[in-house]
C-alpha positions in Angstrom: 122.6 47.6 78.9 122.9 49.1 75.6 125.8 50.6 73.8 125.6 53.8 72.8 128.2 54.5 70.3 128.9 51.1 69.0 127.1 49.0 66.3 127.5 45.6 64.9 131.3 46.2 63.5 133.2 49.3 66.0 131.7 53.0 65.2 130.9 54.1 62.0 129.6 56.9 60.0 129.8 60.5 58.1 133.4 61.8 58.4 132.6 65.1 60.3 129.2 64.2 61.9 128.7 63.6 65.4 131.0 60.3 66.1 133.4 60.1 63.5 135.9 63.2 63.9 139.3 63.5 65.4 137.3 65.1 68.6 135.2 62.4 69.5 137.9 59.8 68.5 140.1 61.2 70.6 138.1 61.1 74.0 136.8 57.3 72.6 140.6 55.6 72.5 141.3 57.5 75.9 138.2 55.5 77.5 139.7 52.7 75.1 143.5 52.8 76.8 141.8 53.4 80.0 139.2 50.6 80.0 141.6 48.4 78.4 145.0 49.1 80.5 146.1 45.9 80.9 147.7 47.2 85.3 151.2 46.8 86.1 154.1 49.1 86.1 155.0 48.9 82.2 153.8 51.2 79.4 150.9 49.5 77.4 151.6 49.5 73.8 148.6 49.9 70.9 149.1 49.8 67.1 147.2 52.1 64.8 146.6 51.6 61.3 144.1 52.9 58.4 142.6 52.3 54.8 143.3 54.6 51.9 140.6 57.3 53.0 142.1 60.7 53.0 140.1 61.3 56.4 142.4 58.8 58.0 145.2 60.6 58.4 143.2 63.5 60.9 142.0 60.2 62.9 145.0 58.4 63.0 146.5 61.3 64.4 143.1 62.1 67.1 143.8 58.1 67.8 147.3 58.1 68.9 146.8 61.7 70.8 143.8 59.8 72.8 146.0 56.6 73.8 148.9 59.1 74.6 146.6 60.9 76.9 145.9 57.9 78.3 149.3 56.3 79.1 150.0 54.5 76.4 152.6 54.1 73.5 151.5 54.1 69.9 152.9 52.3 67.0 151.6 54.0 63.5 151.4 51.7 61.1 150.1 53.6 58.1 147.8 51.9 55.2 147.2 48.1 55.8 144.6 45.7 55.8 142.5 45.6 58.6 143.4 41.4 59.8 146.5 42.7 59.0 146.2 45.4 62.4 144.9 42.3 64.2 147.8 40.0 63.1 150.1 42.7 64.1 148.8 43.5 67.7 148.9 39.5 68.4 152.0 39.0 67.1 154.0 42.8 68.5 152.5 42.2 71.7 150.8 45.1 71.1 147.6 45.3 74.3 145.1 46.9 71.5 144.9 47.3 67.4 143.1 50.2 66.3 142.1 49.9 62.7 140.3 53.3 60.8 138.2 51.8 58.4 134.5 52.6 57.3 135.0 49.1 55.4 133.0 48.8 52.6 130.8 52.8 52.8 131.5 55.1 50.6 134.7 57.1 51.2 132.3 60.5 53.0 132.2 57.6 55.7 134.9 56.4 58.1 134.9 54.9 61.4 137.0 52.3 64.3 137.4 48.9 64.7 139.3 47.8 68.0 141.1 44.6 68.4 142.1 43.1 71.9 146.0 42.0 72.3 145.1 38.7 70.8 144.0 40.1 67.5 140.3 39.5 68.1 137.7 42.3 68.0 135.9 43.3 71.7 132.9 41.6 72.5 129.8 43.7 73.6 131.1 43.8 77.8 134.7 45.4 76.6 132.7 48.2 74.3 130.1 49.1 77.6 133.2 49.4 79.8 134.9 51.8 77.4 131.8 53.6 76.7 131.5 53.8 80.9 134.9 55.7 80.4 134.2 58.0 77.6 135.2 61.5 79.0 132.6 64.4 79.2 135.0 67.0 77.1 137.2 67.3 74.7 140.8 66.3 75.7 142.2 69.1 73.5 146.3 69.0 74.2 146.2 66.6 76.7 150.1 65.0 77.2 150.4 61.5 78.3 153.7 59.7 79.2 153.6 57.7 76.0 155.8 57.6 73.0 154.4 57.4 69.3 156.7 55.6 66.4 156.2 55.1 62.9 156.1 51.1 62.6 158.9 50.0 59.5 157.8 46.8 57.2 154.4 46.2 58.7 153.3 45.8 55.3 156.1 43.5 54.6 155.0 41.3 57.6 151.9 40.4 56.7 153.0 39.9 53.2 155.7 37.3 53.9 153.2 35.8 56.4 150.4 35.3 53.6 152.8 34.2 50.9 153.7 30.9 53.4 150.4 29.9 53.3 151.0 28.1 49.4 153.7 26.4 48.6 156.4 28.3 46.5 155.2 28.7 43.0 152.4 26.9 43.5 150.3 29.3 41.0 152.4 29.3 38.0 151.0 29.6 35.2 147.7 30.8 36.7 145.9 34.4 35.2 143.9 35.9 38.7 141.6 39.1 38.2 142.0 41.4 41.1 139.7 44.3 42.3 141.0 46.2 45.4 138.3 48.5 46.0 140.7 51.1 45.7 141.5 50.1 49.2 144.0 49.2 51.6 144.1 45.5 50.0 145.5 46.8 47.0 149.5 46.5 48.1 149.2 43.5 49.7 146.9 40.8 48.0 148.7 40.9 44.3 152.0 41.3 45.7 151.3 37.8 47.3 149.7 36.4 44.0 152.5 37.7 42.3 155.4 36.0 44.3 152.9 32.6 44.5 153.8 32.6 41.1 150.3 34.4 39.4 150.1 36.6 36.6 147.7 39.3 38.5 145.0 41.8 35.9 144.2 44.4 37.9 141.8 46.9 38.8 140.7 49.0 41.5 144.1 49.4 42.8 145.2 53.3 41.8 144.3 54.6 45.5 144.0 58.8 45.9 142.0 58.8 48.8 138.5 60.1 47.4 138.1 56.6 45.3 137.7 53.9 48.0 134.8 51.2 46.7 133.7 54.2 44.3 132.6 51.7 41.6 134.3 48.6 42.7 135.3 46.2 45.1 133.0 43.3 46.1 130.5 45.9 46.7 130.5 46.1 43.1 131.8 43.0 41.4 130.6 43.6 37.4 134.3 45.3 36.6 135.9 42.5 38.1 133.4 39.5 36.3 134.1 41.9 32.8 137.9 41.8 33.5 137.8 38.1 34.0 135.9 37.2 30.8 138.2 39.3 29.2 141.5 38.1 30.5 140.4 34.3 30.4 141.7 34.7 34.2 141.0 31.5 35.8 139.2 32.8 38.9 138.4 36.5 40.2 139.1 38.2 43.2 137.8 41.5 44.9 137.8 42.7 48.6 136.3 45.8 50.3 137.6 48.7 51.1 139.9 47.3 53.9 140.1 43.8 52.9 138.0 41.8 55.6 135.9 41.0 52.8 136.2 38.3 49.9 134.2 37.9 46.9 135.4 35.4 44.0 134.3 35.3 40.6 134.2 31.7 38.8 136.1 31.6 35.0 133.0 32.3 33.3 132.2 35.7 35.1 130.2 34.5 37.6 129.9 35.9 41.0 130.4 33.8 43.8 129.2 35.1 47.5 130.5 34.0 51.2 128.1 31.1 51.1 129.2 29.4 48.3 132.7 30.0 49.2 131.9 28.6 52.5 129.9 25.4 51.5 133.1 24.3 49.3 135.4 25.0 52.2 133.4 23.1 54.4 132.8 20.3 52.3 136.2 19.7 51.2 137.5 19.9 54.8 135.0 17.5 55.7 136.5 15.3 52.9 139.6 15.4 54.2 139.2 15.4 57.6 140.6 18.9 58.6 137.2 20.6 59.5 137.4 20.1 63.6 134.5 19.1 64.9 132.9 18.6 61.4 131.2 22.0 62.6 130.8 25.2 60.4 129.8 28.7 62.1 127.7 30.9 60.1 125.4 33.5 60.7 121.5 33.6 60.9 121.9 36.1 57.2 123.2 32.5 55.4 121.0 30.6 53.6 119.8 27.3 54.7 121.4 25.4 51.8 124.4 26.0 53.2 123.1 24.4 56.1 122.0 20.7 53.7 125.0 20.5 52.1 127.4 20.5 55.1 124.4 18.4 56.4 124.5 16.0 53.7 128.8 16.1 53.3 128.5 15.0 57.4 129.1 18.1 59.2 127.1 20.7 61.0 126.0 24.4 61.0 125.9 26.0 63.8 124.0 30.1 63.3 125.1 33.0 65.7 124.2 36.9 65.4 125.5 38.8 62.1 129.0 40.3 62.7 132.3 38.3 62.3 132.7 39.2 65.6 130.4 37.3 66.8 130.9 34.4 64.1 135.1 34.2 66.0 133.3 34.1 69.2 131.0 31.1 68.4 134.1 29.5 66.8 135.8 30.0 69.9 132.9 28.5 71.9 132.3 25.5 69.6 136.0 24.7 69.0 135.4 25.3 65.4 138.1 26.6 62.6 135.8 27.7 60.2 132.8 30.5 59.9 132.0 33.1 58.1 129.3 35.4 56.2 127.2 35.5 53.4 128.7 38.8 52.9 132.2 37.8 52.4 133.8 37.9 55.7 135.8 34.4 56.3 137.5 33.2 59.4 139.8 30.8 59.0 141.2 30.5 63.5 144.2 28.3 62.7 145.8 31.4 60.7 144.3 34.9 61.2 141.8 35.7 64.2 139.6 37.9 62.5 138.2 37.3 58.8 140.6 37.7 55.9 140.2 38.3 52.8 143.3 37.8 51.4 143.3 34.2 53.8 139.8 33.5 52.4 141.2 33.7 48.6 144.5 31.6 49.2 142.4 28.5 50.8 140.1 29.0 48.2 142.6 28.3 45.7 144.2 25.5 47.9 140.6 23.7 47.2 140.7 24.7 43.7 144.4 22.8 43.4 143.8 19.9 45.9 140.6 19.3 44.4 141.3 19.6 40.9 138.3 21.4 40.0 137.1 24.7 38.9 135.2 27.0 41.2 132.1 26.8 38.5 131.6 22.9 39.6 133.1 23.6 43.1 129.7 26.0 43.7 127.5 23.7 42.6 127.8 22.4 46.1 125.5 24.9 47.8 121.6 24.4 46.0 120.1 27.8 47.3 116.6 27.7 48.7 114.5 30.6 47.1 115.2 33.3 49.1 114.8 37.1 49.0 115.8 40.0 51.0 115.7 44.4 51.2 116.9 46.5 52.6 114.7 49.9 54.1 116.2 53.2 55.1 114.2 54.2 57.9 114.3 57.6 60.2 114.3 56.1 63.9 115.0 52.2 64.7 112.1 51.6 66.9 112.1 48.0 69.1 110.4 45.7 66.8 108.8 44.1 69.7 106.6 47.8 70.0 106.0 47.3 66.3 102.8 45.2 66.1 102.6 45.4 62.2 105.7 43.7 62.0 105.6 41.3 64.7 101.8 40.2 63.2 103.5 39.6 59.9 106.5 37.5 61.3 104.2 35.7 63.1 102.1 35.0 60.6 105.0 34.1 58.4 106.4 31.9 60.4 103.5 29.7 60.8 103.1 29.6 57.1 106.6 28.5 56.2 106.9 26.4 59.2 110.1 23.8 58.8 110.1 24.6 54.9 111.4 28.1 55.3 112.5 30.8 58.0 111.9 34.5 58.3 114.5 36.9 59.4 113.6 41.1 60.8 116.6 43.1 62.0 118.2 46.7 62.1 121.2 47.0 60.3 124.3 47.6 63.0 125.8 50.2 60.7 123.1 52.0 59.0 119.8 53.1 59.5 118.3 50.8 58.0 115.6 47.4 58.7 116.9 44.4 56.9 114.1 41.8 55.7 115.2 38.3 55.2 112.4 35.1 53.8 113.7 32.0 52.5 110.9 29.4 51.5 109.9 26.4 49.0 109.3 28.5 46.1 109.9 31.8 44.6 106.1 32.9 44.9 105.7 32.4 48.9 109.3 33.6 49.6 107.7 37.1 47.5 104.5 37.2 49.0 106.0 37.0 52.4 108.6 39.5 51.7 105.8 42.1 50.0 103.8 41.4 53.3 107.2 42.7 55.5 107.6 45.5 53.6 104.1 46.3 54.2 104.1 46.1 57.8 107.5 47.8 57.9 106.1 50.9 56.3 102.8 51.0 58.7 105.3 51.0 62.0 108.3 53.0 60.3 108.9 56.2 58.8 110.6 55.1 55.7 113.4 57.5 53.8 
């Protein structure tokens, strides 16, 4: 069965439109709290936080009123990092986080993100069962028995939990660029950097609720590559707009994406033993370089569907304790159980320290194959088995590239949008392949 209202990450889209406003959020966290009312005779708790959109604080408000309705009490957490919602519903024994986050969109956009009690996100079964609960009207004043509470040092929490993951002054005398996206990151990350011991540069980090990834963030690393070429910053950090998301920049400027982050993480756990089951989890978006140099270092790759959630599911299944994204979403299961970007940058730099070396050699682990992708905005996401264009072309692709090479058609799961993946042996085939998909997408699709 399909879902209706959820995509690849929660519900997301134009603040105002037809799913994201305080109405509809309101009836979705009552079928939430009822769908995910945990039985008994005690009052289930949920905790509720939000990025630095000023359309948060209308949903944050529909959220709680929803769960209320539904029997539940609400703690408020205000602005914080999304892992940091699913750290704090594991660890308050909370029953549900609620994050309101459009992530990395533009700031017109917002959306939800629901976490279970152990701090992981629902799998597809949870979000049919709440959707099975949505109710037909508008709850309007509805009164539940519930109690709602501002939550005090949340932000410190997390903080004091990310600063134990380095020893104490462990990067003194280190210069770190930081871009928060203008985001919820931006209180949190160089706070911790700072009390490691860093000198932090900053930018992105002046928040007024109309700026979020307007310009930068890892969406848009050049400010952050300029500011650490300027600075002489040893390595750059940005995150998105709620700080799932890691991007580094190397100390010549260069940009660094979750693939190369991952390939060193996985190699050097492999070195040392720590990577269980010598097994990384990435996602059918990575490229398969990443897949010959864990390969070659003695582990394995294991691919599931694009979506963290679905990369902390296949960890979950294959015992492993690292996975992750090409876009930047890192999930380290021994610390946080949802990706971290703020987790992803601190065992970066524990490589970058145990190893010795700089992150422009540490890269050099991952040798891309050619590869090359886009991205189509397209008016209705028709099955792409009723697409024969498209199918012809994979088909034909596929036979072509054989071993050498892999092709890769699928909708976006937040936009409307077709995404268009080819890696092969060389940059001509991998272009004449793509040019052939874009072809065959514009015969089946109308195109915007």
């Amino acid at each position: 069965m399909k879902r209706e209202f959820f995509g690849t990450d929660g519900v997301r889209g134009r603040f105002g439109g037809p799913v994201v406003n305080p109405a509809f959020f309101r009836r979705l966290t009552f079928a939430a709290g009822k769908a995910m009312a945990p039985g008994g005779d005690a009052v289930p708790s949920a905790v509720i936080g939000r990025d630095t959109r000023a359309s948060g604080e209308a949903l944050e408000a529909a959220v709680a009123e929803g769960l209320l309705a539904a029997g539940w009490n609400v703690s408020l957490l205000g602005v914080l990092p999304t892992p940091a919602i699913a750290l704090a519903a594991r660890e308050s024994g909370a029953a549900l986080g609620v994050a309101l986050t459009a992530s990395h969109n533009p700031v017109d956009d917002n959306g939800i993100k629901f976490f279970n009690g152990a701090g992981a996100k629902l799998d597809d079964a949870t979000e049919l069962r709440i959707e099975a609960h949505f109710p037909p009207e508008d709850l309007g004043g509805a009164k539940g028995v519930g109690t709602a509470s501002r939550a005090e040092h949340a932000v410190e929490g997390y903080v004091r939990r990310m600063t134990s993951l380095l020893p104490a002054g462990s990067l003194a005398g280190w210069r770190i660029a930081f871009d928060g996206a203008n985001g919820a990151a931006c209180a949190t990350t160089p706070f911790v950097l700072r009390a490691l011991g860093a000198e932090v540069v900053a930018i992105g980090c002046e928040p007024d609720g109309t700026n979020i990834n307007a310009g930068v963030g890892s969406e848009h690393p050049a400010g952050l590559a300029a500011l650490v070429r300027s600075s002489g910053a040893r390595l750059g950090i940005a995150h998105d707009g709620d700080g799932d998301r890691l991007v580094l920049c190397d100390e010549t400027g260069a940009i660094l994406d979750g693939d190369e982050v991952l390939t060193f993480l996985a190699c050097h756990a492999l070195a040392r033993g720590t990577l269980a089951g010598g097994k990384l989890i990435v996602t059918v978006q990575s490229n398969l370089g990443v897949d010959a140099a864990v390969r070659a270092a003695g582990g394995t790759v294991v691919r599931c569907d694009v979506g963290d959630r679905y990369v902390t599911a296949a960890m979950a299944r294959e015992g492993a304790v690292l996975g992750g994204e090409s876009s930047g979403h890192l999930v380290f299961s021994r610390i946080s159980p949802t990706g971290d970007g703020l987790v992803g940058a601190l065992e970066a730099i524990r490589v970058l320290i145990e190893s010795g070396k700089p992150l422009s050699e540490l890269r050099r682990r991952l040798v891309r194959f050619p590869q090359k992708t886009a991205a189509i905005r397209v008016r209705e996401k028709r099955p792409l088995e009723a697409c024969d264009a498209i199918a012809s072309a994979i088909r034909d692709a596929e036979a072509a590239l054989g071993e050498r090479g892999r092709v890769l058609v699928r909708y976006s799961g937040t936009e409307p949008k077709i995404r268009l993946l080819v890696e092969g042996p060389d940059d001509a085939e991998v272009a004449r392949w793509i040019d052939r998909l874009r072809d065959a997408v514009a015969s089946d699709l109308e195109t915007t």
